[in-house]
C-alpha positions as CSV (number, residue, x, y, z in Angstrom):
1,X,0.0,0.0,0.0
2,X,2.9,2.5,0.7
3,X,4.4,1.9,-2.4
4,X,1.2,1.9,-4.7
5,X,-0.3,4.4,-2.8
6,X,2.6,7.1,-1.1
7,X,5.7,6.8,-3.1
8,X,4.3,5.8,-6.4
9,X,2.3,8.9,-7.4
10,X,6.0,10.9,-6.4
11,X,8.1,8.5,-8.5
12,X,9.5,6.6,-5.6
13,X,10.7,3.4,-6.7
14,X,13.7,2.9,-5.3
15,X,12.8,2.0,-1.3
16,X,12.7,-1.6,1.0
17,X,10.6,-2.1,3.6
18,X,12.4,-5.1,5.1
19,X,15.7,-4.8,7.5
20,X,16.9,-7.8,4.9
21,X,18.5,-5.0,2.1
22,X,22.0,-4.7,4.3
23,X,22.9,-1.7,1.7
24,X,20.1,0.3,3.3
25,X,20.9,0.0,7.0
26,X,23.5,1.2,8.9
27,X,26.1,-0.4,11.2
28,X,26.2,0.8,14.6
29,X,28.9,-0.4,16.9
30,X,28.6,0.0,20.9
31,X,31.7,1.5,22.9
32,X,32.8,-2.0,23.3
33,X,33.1,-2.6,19.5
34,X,30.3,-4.5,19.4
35,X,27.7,-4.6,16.8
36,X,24.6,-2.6,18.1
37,X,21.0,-4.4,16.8
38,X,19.3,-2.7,14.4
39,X,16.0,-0.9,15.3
40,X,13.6,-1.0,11.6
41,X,10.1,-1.7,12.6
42,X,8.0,-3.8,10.3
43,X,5.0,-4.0,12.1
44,X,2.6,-1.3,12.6
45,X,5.1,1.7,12.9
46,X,6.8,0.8,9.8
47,X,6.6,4.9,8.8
48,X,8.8,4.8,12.3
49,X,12.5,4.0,10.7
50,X,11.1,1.2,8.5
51,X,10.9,2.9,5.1
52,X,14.4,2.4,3.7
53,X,15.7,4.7,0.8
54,X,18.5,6.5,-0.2
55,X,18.5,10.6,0.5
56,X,18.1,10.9,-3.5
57,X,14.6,8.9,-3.5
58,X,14.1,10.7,0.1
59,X,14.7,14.2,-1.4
60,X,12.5,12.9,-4.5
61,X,9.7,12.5,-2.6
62,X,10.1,15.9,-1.0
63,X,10.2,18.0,-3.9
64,X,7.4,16.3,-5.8
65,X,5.5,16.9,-2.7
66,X,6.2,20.3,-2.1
67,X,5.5,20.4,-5.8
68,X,2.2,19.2,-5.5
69,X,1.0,21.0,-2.6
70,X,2.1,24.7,-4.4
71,X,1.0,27.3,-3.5
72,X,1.4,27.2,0.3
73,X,-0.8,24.0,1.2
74,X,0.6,21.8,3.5
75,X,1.7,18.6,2.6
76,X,0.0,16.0,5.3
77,X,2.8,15.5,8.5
78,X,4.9,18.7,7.4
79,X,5.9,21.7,9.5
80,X,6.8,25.3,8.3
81,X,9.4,27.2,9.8
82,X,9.8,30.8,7.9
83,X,12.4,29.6,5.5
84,X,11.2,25.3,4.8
85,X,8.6,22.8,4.7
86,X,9.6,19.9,6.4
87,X,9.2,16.7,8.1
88,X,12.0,14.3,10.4
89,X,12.3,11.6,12.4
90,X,14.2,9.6,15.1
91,X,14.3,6.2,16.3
92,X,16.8,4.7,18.6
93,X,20.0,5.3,17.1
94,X,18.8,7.3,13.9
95,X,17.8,10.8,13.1
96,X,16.7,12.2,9.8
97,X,15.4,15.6,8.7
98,X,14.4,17.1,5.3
99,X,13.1,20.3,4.7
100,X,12.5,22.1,1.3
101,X,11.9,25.8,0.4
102,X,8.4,27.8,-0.4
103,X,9.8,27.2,-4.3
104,X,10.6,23.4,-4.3
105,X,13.9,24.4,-5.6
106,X,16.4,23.2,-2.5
107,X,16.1,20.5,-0.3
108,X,18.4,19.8,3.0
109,X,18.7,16.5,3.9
110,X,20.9,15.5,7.4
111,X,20.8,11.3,8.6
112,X,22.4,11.2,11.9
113,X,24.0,7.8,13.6
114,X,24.7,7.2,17.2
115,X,23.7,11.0,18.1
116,X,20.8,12.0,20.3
117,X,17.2,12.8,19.5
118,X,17.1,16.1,17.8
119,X,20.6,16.4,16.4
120,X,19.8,16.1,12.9
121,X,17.0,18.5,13.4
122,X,20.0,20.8,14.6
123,X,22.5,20.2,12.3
124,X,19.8,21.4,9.8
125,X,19.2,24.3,11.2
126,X,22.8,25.0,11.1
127,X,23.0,24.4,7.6
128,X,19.9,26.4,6.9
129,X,21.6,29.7,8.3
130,X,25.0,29.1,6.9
131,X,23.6,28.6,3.0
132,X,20.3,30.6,2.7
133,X,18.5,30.8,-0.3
């Protein structure tokens, strides 16, 4: 249903929904060198760190999005700040943001590994005011 449904209509092909596709996930190693589990859900909160793309289907999505919700409607999920649309997400050990501007014309996409909740909301932000439009 995601894919026929969600990522489809945007041009999304290129995603898994299993923890199976090793090139999608990320290794995380504890301080003791030990590989950490990986956290994808496949059950109910799949939308929760179990959609598994690459941040040039990721920023796809986005733009044909944005695209289709010009001028000014709001794309179902997304937040404004003054300068983006966007949308993130965090699960145990991963953090994701992507916002794109009033235009659909620049994305910025930040994954985060092993950092805290929030960081790659920050780290956006940061990039945001160092490069505006």
């Amino acid at each position: 249903m995601v894919r026929k449904h969600v990522l489809a209509p945007y041009g999304v092909t290129d995603v898994a929904t299993t923890a199976d596709r090793s090139d999608r996930v990320p290794v995380l190693h504890n301080w003791a060198g030990q590989v950490r589990s990986t956290w994808v859900d496949t059950g109910p909160f799949i939308g929760a760190g179990g959609i598994l793309s690459t941040f040039d289907e990721l920023e796809k999505y986005m733009l044909a999005a944005r695209r289709r919700h010009l001028p000014g409607g709001r794309p179902p999920g997304w937040e404004k700040s003054p300068t983006l649309w966007w949308h993130n997400g965090h699960n145990r050990d991963q953090g994701a943001f992507v916002g794109v501007d009033d235009a659909a014309q620049r994305v910025i996409t930040v994954h985060t590994l092993g950092y805290r909740v929030g960081t790659a909301d920050k780290v956006a932000t940061r990039l945001e005011r160092r490069f505006p439009v």
